[in-house]
N, C-alpha and C positions, 0 to 999 in steps of 0.2 A: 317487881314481881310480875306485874302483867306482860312483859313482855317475854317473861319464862314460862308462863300457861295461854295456852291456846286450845280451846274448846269451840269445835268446830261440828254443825247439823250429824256428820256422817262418825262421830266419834261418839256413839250414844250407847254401848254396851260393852264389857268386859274391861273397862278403864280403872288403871290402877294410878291413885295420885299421890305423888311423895310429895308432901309441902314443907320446907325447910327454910331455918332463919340464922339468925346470928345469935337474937334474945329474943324473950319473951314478948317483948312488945309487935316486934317486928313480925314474930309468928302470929299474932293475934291477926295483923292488921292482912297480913297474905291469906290466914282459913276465912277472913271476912272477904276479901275479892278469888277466892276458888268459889267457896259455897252460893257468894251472891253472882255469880259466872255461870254455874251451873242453876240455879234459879233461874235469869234471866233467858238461858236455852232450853229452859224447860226440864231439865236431865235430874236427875234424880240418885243419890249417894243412902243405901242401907245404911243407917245407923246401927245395928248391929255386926255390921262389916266396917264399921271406922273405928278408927284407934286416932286418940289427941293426946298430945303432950308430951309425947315418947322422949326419954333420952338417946336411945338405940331401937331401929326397927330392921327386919326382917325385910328385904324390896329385890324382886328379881334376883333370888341367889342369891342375896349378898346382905351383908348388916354395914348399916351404915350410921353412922355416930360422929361425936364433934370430934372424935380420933381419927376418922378417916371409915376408908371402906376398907371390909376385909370377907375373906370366904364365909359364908355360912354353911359351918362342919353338918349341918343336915344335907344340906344339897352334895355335899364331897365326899360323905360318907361311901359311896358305890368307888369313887378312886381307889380311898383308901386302903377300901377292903377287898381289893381288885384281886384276880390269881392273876400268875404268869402267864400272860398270852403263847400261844399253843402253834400262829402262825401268823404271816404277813399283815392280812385281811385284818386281824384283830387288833395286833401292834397299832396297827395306819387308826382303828377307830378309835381306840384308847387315847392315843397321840390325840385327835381330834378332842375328844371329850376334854381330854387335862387340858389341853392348852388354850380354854377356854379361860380357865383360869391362872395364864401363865404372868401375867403383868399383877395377883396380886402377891406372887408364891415367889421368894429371893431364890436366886439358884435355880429356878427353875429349867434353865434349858442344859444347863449342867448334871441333872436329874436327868434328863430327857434324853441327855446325848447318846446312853446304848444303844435304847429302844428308835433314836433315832436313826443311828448310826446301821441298823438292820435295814431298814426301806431303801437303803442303796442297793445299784444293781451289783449283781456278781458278791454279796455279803452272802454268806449260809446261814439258814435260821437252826438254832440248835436248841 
């Protein structure tokens, strides 16, 4: 564990910490060396902003679980519900946004291949 958290003077606000185990034990003993880490630097964790004991949590985009990591449909809802881009400029952003999430989504550049297949030169947007 300690060599997976590093809590350092200059990392003392807006810090989000995922702590993650195998079992139950394991989890105890890693929230006892984050909490007593941040103790020892002085830093300080809301207790009303911590969640303990999750099965699955909600971490940068994405839910993460003993199944793996997968989309959090809150954060992808804007894809989803995307219109059909209108022109170049829009395509190229969309492109960007989705393919943020291209390594969790199967098929994904198979999806992508139209709207990729537009940002070539000499393609006509229609």
């Amino acid at each position: 564990m300690s060599e997976r958290f590093r809590c350092t003077e200059d990392s003392r606000q807006n810090q989000e910490f995922l702590v993650y185990s195998r079992d139950e034990n394991e989890h105890a003993d890693n929230l006892r060396i984050v909490l007593q880490t941040l103790r020892e630097k002085q830093q300080y964790a809301k207790f009303n902003k911590c969640e303990f004991w999750l099965h699955e949590v909600g971490f940068l985009g994405h839910i993460v679980s003993a199944e793996g990591i997968r989309v959090d449909p809150n954060k992808i809802s804007v894809i989803v519900n995307e219109k059909p881009q209108e022109n170049l400029s829009k395509v190229r952003s969309f492109l960007g946004l989705a393919s943020y999430y291209q390594r969790l989504v199967q098929g994904f550049s198979m999806m992508a291949s139209p709207m990729t297949h537009l940002l070539q030169k000499g393609v006509k947007f229609e």
